[in-house]
LUMGU-376120 format. One record per residue (C-alpha): residue in three letters; x, y, z. Coordinates in steps of 0.25 Angstrom, whole numbers. Example, Ala and Ser with C-alpha at 12.3 -4.5 7.8 and 13.67 -1.06 7.14 Angstrom:
<pts>
{pt "ALA", {49, -18, 31}}
{pt "SER", {55, -4, 29}}
</pts>
This chain:
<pts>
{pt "UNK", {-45, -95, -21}}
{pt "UNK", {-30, -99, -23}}
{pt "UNK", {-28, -110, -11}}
{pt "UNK", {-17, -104, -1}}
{pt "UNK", {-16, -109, 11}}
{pt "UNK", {-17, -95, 19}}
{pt "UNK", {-28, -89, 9}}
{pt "UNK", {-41, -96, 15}}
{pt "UNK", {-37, -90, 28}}
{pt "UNK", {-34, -76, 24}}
{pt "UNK", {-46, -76, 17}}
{pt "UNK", {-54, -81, 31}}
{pt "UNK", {-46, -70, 39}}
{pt "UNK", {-51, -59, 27}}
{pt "UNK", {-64, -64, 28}}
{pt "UNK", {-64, -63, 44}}
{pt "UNK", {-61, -49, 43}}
{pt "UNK", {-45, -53, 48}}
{pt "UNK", {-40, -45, 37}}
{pt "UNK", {-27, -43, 43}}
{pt "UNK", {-24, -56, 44}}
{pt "UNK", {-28, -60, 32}}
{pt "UNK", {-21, -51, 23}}
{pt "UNK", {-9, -55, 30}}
{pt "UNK", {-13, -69, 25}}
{pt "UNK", {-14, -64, 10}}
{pt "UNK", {-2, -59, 11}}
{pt "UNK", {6, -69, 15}}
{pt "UNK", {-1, -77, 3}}
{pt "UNK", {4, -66, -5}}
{pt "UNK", {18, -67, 0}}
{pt "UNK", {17, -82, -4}}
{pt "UNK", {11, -79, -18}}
{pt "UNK", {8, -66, -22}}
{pt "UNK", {-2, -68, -33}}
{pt "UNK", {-12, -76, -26}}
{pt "UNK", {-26, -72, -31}}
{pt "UNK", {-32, -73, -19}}
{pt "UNK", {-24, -68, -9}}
{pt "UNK", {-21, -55, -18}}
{pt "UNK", {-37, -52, -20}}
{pt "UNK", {-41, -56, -5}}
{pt "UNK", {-29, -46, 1}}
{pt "UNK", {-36, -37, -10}}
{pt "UNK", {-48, -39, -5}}
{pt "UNK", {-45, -39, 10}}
{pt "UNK", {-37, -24, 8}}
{pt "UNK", {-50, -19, 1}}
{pt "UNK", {-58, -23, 14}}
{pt "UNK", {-48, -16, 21}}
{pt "UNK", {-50, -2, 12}}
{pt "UNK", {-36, -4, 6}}
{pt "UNK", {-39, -3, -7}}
{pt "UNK", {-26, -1, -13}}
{pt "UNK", {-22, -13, -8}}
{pt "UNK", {-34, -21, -11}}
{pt "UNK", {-33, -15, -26}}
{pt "UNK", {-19, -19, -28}}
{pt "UNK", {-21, -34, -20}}
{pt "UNK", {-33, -37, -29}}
{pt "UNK", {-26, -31, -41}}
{pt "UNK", {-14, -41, -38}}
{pt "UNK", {-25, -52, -38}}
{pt "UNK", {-30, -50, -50}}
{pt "UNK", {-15, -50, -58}}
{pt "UNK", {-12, -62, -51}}
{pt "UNK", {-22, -71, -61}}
</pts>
């Protein structure tokens, strides 16, 4: 993964089942840059756990045109 300093704990507050928090973390990594990999897969992923599909289509399709 892309080293960014609030993405290790995002991803521990996805894997915890904190998905509010964490998405707010993606997010805000977004904001800073919005074509980082692994936030845009994880918010993708984390959207899809959540049973919102659309968003987790269009966050994981923005991943994979950020390469």
């Amino acid at each position: 993964m892309v080293n960014h300093p609030a993405l290790d704990e995002a991803l521990r507050l996805h894997l915890s089942g904190e998905h509010v928090k964490a998405a707010e973390l993606y997010q805000s990594i977004l904001r800073d840059d919005p074509r980082n990999f692994d936030a845009l897969y994880l918010v993708g992923m984390l959207h899809g756990q959540n049973g919102q599909f659309d968003k987790a289509q269009y966050f994981t399709g923005q991943a994979l045109r950020s390469e």
